[in-house]
C-alpha positions in Angstrom: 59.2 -9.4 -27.4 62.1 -6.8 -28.6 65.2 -8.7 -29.9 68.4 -7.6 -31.1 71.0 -9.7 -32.0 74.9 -9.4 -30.8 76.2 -9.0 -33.9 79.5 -7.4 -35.2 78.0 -4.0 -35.6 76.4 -4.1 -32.1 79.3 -5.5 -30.5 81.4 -2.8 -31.6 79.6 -0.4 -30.5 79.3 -1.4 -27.3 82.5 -1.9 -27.4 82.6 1.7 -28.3 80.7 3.0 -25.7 82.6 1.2 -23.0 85.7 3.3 -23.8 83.9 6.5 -24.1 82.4 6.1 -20.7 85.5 5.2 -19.7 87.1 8.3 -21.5 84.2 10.4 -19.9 84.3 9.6 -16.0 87.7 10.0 -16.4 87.2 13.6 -17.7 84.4 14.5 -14.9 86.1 13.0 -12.1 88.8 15.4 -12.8 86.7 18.4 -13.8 85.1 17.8 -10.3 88.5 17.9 -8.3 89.7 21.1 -10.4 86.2 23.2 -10.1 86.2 22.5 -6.3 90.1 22.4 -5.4 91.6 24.9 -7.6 89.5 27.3 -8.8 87.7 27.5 -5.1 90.0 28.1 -2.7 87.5 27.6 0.1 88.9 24.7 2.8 89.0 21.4 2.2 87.4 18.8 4.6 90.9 16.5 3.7 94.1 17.0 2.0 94.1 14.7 -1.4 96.7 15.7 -3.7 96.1 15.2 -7.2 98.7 12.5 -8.2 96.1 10.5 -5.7 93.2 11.7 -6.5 93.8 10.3 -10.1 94.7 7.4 -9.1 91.9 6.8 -7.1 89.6 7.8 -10.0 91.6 5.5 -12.2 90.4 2.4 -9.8 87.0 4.1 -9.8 86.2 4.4 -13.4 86.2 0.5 -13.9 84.2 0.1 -11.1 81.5 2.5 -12.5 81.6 0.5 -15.9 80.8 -2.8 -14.2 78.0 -0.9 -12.0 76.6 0.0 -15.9 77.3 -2.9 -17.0 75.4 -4.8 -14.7 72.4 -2.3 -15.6 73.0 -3.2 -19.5 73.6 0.0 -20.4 76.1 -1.5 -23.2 73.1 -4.3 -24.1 71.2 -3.2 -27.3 67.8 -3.4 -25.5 69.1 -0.1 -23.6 70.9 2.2 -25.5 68.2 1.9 -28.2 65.8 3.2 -25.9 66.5 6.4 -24.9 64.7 7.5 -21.9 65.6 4.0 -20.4 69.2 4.8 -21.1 69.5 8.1 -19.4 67.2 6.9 -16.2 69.9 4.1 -16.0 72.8 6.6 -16.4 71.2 8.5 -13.3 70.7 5.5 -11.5 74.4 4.2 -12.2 75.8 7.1 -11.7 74.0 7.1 -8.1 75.0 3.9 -7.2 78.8 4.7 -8.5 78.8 7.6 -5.7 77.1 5.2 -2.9 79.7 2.7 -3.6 83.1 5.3 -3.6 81.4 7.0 -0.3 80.6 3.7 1.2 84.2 2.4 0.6 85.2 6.1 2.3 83.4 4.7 5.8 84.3 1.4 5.8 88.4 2.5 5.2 88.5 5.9 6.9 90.4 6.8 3.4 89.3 10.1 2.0 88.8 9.5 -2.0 86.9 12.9 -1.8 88.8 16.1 -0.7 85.6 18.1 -0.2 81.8 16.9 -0.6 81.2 19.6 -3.5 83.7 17.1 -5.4 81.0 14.3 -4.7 78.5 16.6 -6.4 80.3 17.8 -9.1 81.6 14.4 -10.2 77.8 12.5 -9.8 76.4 16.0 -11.9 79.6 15.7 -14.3 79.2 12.3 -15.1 75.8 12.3 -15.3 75.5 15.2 -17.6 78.7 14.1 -19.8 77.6 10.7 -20.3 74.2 11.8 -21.9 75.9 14.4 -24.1 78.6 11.5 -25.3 75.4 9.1 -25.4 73.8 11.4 -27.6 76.7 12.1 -30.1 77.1 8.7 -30.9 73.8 7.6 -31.5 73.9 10.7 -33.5 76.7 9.3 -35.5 75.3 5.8 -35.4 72.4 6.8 -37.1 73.6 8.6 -39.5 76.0 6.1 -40.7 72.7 3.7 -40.8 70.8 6.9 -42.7 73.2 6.5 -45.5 73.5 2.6 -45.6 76.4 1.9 -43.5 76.2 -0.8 -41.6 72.9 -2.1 -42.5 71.7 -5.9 -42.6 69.5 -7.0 -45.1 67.6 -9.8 -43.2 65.3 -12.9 -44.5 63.2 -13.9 -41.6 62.3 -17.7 -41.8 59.8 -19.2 -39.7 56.1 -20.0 -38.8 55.7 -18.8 -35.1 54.7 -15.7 -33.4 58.4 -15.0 -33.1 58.9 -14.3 -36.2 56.4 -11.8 -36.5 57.5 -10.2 -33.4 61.4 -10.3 -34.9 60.7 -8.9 -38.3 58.4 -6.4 -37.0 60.8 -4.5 -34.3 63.3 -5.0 -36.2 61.8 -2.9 -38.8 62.9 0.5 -37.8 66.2 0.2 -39.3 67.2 3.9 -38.4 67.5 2.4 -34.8 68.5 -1.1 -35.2 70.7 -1.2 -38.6 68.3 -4.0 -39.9 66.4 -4.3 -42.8 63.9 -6.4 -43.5 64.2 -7.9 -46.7 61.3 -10.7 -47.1 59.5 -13.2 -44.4 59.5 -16.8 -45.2 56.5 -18.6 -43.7 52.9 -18.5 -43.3 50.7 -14.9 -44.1 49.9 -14.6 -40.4 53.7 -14.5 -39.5 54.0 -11.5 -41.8 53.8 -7.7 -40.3 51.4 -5.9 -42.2 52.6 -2.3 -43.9 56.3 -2.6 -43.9 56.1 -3.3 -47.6 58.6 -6.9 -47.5 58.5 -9.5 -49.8 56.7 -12.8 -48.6 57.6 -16.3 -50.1 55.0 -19.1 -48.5 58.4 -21.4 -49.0 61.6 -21.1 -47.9 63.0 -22.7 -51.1 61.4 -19.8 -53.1 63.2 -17.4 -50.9 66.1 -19.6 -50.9 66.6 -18.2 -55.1 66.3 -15.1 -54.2 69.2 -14.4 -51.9 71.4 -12.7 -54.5 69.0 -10.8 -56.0 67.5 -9.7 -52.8 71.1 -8.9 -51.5 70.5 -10.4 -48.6 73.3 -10.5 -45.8 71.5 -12.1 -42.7 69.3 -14.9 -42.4 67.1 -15.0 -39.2 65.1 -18.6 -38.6 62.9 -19.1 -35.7 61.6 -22.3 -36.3 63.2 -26.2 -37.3 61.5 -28.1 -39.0 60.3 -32.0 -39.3 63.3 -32.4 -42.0 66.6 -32.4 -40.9 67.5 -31.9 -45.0 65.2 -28.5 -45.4 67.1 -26.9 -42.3 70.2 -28.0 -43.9 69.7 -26.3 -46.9 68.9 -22.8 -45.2 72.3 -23.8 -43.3 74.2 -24.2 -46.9 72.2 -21.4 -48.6 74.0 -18.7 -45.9 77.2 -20.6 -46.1 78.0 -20.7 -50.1 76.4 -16.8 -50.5 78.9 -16.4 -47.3 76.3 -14.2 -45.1 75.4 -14.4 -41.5 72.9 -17.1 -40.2 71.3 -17.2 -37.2 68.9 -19.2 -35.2 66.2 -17.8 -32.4 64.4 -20.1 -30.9 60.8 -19.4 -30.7 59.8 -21.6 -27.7 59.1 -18.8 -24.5 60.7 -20.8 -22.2 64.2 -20.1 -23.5 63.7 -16.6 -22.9 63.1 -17.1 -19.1 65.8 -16.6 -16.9 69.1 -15.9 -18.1 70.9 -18.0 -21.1 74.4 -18.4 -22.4 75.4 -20.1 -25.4 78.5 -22.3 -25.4 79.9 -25.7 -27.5 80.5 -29.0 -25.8 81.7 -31.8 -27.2 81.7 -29.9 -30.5 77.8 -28.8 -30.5 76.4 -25.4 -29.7 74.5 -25.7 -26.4 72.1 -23.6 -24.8 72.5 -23.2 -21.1 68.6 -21.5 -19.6 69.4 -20.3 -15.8 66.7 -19.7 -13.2 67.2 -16.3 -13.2 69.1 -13.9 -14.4 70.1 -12.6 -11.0 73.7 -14.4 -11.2 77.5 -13.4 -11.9 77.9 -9.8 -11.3 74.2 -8.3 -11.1 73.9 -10.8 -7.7 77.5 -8.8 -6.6 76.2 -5.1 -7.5 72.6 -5.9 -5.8 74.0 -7.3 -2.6 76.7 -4.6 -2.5 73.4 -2.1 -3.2 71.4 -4.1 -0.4 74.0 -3.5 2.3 74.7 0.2 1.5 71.2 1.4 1.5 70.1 -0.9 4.9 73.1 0.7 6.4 72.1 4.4 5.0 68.5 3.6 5.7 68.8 2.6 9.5 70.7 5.6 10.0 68.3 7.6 9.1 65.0 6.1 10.1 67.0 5.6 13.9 64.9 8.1 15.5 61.4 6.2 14.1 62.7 3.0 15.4 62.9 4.5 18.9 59.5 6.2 18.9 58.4 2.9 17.6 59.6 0.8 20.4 58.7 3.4 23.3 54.8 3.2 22.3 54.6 -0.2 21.7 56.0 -0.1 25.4 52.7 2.0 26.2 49.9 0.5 23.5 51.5 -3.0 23.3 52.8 -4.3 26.3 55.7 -7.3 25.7 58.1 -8.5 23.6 58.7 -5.5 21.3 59.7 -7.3 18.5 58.3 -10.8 16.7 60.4 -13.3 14.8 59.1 -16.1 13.0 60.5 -19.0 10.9 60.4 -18.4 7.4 62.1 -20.1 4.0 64.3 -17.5 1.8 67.1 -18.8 -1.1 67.4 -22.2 -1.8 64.6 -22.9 0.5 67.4 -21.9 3.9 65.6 -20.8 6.8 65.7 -17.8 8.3 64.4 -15.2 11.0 62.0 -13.0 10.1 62.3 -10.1 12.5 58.9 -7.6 12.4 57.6 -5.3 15.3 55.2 -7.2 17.1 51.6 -6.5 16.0 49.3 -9.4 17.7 48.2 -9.8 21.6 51.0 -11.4 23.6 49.2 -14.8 23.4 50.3 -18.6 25.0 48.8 -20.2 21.2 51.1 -18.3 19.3 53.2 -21.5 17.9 50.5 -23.1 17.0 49.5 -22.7 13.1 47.2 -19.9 12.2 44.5 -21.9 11.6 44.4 -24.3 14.1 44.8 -21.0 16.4 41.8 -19.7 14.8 40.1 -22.8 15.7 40.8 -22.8 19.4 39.3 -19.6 19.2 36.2 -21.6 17.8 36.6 -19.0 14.6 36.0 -22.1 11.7 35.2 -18.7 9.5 38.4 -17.5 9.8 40.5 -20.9 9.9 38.7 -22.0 6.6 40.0 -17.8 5.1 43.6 -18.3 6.0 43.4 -22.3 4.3 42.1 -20.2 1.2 44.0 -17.2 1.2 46.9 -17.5 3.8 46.0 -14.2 5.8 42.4 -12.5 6.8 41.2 -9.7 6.4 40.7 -9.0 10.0 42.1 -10.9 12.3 41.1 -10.7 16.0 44.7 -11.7 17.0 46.2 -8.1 16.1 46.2 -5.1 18.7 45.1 -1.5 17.2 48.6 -0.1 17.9 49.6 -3.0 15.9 46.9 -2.7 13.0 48.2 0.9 12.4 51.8 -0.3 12.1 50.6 -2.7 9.5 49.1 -0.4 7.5 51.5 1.9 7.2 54.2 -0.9 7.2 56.3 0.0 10.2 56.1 -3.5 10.8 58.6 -4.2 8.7 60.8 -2.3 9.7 63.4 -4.6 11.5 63.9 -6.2 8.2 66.3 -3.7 7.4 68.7 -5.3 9.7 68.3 -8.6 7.7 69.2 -7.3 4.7 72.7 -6.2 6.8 73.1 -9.3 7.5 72.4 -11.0 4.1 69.7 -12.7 4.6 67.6 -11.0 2.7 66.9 -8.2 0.2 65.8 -4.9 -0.4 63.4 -6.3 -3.3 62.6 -9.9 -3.6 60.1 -12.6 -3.1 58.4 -12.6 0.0 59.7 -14.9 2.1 56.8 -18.0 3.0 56.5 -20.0 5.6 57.7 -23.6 5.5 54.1 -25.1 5.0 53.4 -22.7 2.0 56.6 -24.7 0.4 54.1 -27.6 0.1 51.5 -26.3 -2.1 54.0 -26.5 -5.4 57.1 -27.9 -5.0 58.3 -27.0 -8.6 57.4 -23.2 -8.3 58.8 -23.1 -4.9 62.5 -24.0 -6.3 61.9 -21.3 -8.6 60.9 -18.9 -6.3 63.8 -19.1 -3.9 66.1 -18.6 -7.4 67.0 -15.9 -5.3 67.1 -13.9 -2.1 63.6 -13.0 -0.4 63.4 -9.4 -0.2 61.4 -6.4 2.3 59.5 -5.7 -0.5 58.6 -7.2 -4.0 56.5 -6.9 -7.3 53.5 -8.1 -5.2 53.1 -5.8 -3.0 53.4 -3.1 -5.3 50.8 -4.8 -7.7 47.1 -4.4 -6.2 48.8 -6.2 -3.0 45.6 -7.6 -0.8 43.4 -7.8 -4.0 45.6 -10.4 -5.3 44.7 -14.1 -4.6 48.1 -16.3 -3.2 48.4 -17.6 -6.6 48.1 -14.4 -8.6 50.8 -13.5 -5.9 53.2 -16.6 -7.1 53.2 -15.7 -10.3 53.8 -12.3 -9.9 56.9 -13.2 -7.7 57.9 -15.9 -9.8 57.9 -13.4 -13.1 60.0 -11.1 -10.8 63.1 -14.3 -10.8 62.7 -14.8 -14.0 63.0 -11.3 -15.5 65.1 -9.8 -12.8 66.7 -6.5 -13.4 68.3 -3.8 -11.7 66.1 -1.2 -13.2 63.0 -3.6 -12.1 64.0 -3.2 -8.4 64.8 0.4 -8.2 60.7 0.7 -9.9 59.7 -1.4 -7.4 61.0 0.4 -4.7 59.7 3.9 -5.5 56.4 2.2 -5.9 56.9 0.9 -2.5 57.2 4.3 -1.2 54.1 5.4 -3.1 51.6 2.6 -2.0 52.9 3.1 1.6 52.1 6.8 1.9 49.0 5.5 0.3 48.5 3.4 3.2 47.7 0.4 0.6 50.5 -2.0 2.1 50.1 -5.9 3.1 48.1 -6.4 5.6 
């Protein structure tokens, strides 16, 4: 567990780097339209003067910054890290350009007078950003080098969470802390960071002034109301920052937000993260790539349906009933890959059984597929494992009623099995592809399956679905997919 806290100092400077991206973009957008429109005099594919071309960067730029927002590229836990930071630049940066060329299409509006500009402002802004990422983490930590800034911090607490707190926050260079001294058991203290350690939190409490402590961390209440009260006073009369973590796991699940109602902090714990904004940017990335995808993969989608013509004669393609979001139903839409057969509404296993197959009825109970099932054709096993399959998906996630990454939509009667972790699950929108498939896939059980698609709504991320999906790609060309 990695935890920095939104304090003054790191709210500032993500404040900060909000207005120098902003600053930034603003500077590569119009390096791009000057390296392209007047210093190469080559045709233009559109006339966009410059007074427009401004302003259409000006209602641009903003757009970008909520795109990096939603990636958390002004969130501690990124910009601290920086090969996550510049992976997320590219990625933002990417998604900035689909978004400006998508909104070309769908208005006929040129933004772009030439497609160099598109290059030069995606290479700009890429290559800019890192350079003004750079500078001020430079800056930042040489300001923390020389003491400015830092936080002398007493951790208080008796759980694994405050070991895990002291401990990365220990490299002050990066995150402007300083541990000072741990109050709680030996075990909760991180061994060769040379703190102090009081076994009491009164014996700590005396030592605030000398110790020159600024922050107090606690992780932990305890059984009496008056001993948390006095680590309350003890920041409040020495007039230094208190805060509270709570070390229960379950309050790091999902997303949380802190408010006050009816004059008491309160803790709000969401299902997922995958709300607010980050739910606008993935659907408005959803629709963009289904729409640039089916483009391209047209011409595979018409070999596809000729030889299933030849190999697999009848209905080309197979939709089945299937629970996604909030448990709504939906069509699931693959190319067909079992016999044309008069039993195919019937359950799997009770199919299996009319085949007098008990072997395979009593697999599916277990596992919910076989391994080989007699049902599929050979044209059709080959477009299962190389998941061609799936391929009609893609016009789902047009529609919204899927996504590119998600949990894999079950069937209604799966819903049965665990109520509880089935409201979880459909936290959000069932997706093409997900974290199981692209984790060992058929060697997981069903339930190691759950609860890798149930970590997936819990810790939901941008960056989490763009790894997923070049993982996709990779276990495909394997030839590793679902079966």
């Amino acid at each position: 567990m990695s935890v920095h806290m939104p304090t003054k100092n790191t709210k500032l400077y993500s404040l900060i780097l909000v207005l120098a991206d902003i600053f930034v973009l603003t500077i590569a957008f119009t390096l791009a339209y000057i390296l392209r429109v007047q210093i190469d005099h080559r045709p233009l594919v559109a006339n966009v003067y410059a007074i427009d071309y401004l302003q259409a960067s000006l209602f641009i730029v903003p757009i970008w910054v909520l795109i990096f927002a939603s990636l958390g590229l002004y969130n501690s836990n990124t910009y601290n890290r920086r090969l996550v930071e510049w992976s997320k630049i590219a990625l933002g940066a990417f998604i900035g350009i689909l978004v400006v060329i998508g909104w070309e299409y769908i208005t006929e509006k040129h933004i772009f007078p030439a497609r160099l500009v598109v290059a030069y402002a995606f290479l700009g802004s890429f290559l800019l950003l890192l350079f003004e990422r750079e500078f001020l983490r430079f800056i930042r930590s040489l300001l923390f080098r020389f003491g400015r800034g830092i936080r002398r911090v007493l951790v208080i607490g008796n759980s694994d969470a405050t070991h895990d707190i002291a401990y990365n926050l220990a490299d002050t260079r990066n995150s402007g802390y300083q541990i000072v001294a741990v109050a709680g058991p030996a075990k909760v203290v991180p061994e060769g960071l040379g703190i102090h350690h009081y076994s009491t939190v009164e014996s700590a409490l005396k030592e605030i002034k000398n110790m020159r402590i600024s922050t107090i961390i606690q992780t932990d209440l305890y059984d009496s109301s008056e001993r948390n009260q006095r680590i309350l006073n003890a920041a409040q009369t020495n007039h230094i920052n208190y805060s509270f973590i709570p070390g229960e796991t379950e309050f790091y699940a999902g997303k949380n937000t802190v408010d006050v109602f009816l004059g008491y902090p309160m803790i709000t714990v969401s299902e997922t993260p995958l709300i607010g904004w980050g739910a606008i940017a993935k659907g408005v990335f959803d629709r963009i790539s289904a729409l640039i995808l089916l483009v391209i993969l047209s011409p595979v989608f018409l070999i596809i349906i000729i030889l299933q013509k030849l190999f697999n004669p009848g209905p080309i393609f197979y939709t089945h009933k299937r629970l996604s979001r909030f448990s709504q139903p939906i069509g699931l839409t693959k190319f067909r890959s079992m016999r044309d057969r008069p039993n195919a509404h019937l359950n799997a296993a009770d199919e299996f059984r009319q085949m007098n197959r008990e072997d395979l009825a009593l697999e599916y109970e277990k596992n919910h597929k076989v391994e080989h099932d007699p049902r599929v054709t050979k044209f059709g096993q080959f477009l299962r494992d190389t998941s061609l399959d799936e391929l009609p998906q893609i016009f789902s996630v047009l529609r919204g009623d899927l996504s590119l990454v998600g949990p894999r939509p079950i069937m209604p009667a799966e819903a049965k099995f665990s109520p509880i972790k089935t409201a979880l699950l459909h936290s959000v929108k069932s997706g093409v592809t997900g974290l199981w498939q692209v984790s060992g896939r058929n060697n997981l059980s069903f339930d190691e399956r759950i609860e890798l698609e149930l970590f997936y709504a819990r810790n939901w991320s941008f960056w989490l679905d763009i790894k997923i999906l070049f993982k996709t790609i990779a276990v495909v060309f394997r030839r590793t997919g679902a079966k």
